[in-house]
N, C-alpha and C positions, 0 to 999 in steps of 0.2 A: 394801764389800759388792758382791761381783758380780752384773750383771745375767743373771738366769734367761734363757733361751731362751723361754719360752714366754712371759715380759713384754715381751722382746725383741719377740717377731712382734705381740704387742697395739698398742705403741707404733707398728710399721709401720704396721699396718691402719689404727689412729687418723689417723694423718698420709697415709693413701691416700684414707682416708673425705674428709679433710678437703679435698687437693688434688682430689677427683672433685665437689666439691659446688661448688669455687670454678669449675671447668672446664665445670658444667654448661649454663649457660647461652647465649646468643646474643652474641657482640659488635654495638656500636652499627653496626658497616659491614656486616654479616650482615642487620641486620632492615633497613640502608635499600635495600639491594640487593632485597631480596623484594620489597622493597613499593614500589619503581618498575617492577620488571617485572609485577605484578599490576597498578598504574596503567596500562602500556602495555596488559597484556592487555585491561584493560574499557576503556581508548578506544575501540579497535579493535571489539571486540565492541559498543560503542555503536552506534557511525558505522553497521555492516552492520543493528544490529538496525532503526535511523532509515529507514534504504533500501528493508529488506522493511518495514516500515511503509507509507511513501511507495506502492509498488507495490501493495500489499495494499488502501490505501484508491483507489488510481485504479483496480484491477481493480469492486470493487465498487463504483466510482461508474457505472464502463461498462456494469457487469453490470445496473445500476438502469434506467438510458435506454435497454435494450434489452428488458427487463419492460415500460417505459411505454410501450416500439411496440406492445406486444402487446396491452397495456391500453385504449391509445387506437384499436385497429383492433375491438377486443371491444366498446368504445364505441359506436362507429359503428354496427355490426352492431344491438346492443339499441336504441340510440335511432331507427334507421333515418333517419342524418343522416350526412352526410357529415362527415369530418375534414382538416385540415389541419395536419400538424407543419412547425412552422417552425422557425429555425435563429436565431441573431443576423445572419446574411446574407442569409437572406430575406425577412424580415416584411414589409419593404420592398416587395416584390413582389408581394401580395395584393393583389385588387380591395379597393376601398372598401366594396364590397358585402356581405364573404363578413361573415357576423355572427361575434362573437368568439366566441359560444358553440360555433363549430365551431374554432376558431382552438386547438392545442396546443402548449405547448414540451417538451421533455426535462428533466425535474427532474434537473438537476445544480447541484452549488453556487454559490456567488452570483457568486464570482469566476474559476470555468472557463467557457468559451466553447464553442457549437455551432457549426458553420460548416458551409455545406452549400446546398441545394436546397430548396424546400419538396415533404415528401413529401405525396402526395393521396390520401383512402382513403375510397372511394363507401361508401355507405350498404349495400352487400350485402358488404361488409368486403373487396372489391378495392383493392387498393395498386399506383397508376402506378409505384411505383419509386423510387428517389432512391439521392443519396452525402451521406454528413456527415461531419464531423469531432469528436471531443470531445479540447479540447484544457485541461490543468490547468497551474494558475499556476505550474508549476514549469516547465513545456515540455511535460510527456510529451503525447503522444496516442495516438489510437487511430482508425482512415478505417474505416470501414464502407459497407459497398454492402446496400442494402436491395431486395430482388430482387420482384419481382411474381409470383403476385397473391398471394400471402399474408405480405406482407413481410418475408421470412425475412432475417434480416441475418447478413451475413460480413464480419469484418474482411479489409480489407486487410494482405499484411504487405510492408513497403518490400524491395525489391532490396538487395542490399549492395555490388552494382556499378553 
């Protein structure tokens, strides 16, 4: 019995159906290939996002102790008491005398450090001036100059030479 033409091309398509189904899929060295270059991609995107993190929270920790100059010179003013912001380098330096309740620090966290001058802010909210530093347990810092008499602060930014 001869094979018709038109069973003929059945039997093709059948056996195309069946070789495109087996073809469809991914080989095992296709999916590991993707999915170490998607591992390398989100390291990478890790590590950056870690950094602008880092950055993000020391901006706002500096942006915080320069609210609390303003805070602490607003103080003085309403109590009609003079203030003293000190630093971890200067407390030291205070008379025995000045009572704590004029005595200020910079709220920053437990384990960054202020370094600096003690800044002095009379009771009519004049500010002598000063420089500090805020520096995070990582290294970053940030030098500020606190200018008289309304203790406007400016970062310093380092030379590259």
């Amino acid at each position: 019995m001869p094979i018709s033409p038109v069973h003929k091309s059945n039997q093709n398509a059948k056996q195309c159906r069946a070789k495109s189904a087996a073809d469809a899929g991914f080989s095992i060295l296709e999916i590991i290939i993707v999915l170490t270059i998607m591992g390398i991609m989100l390291s990478l995107v890790g590590a950056r996002m870690m950094t602008s993190l880092e950055a993000t929270r020391f901006a706002r920790t500096v942006d915080a102790a320069m609210a609390d100059i303003r805070l602490i010179r607003a103080d003085a003013m309403l109590s009609k008491q003079p203030r003293y912001i000190v630093t971890d380098s200067s407390i030291r330096s205070l008379d025995e005398a000045t009572p704590t309740a004029h005595i200020k620090a910079l709220s920053v966290p437990p384990d960054w450090r202020v370094m600096g001058n003690t800044i002095t802010i009379s009771p009519s909210g004049v500010c002598a001036g000063g420089r500090f530093r805020i520096i995070a347990p990582d290294g970053r810092r940030a030098d500020y100059v606190i200018a008289p008499p309304k203790c406007e602060a400016t970062r310093l930014t380092l030379d590259a030479g």
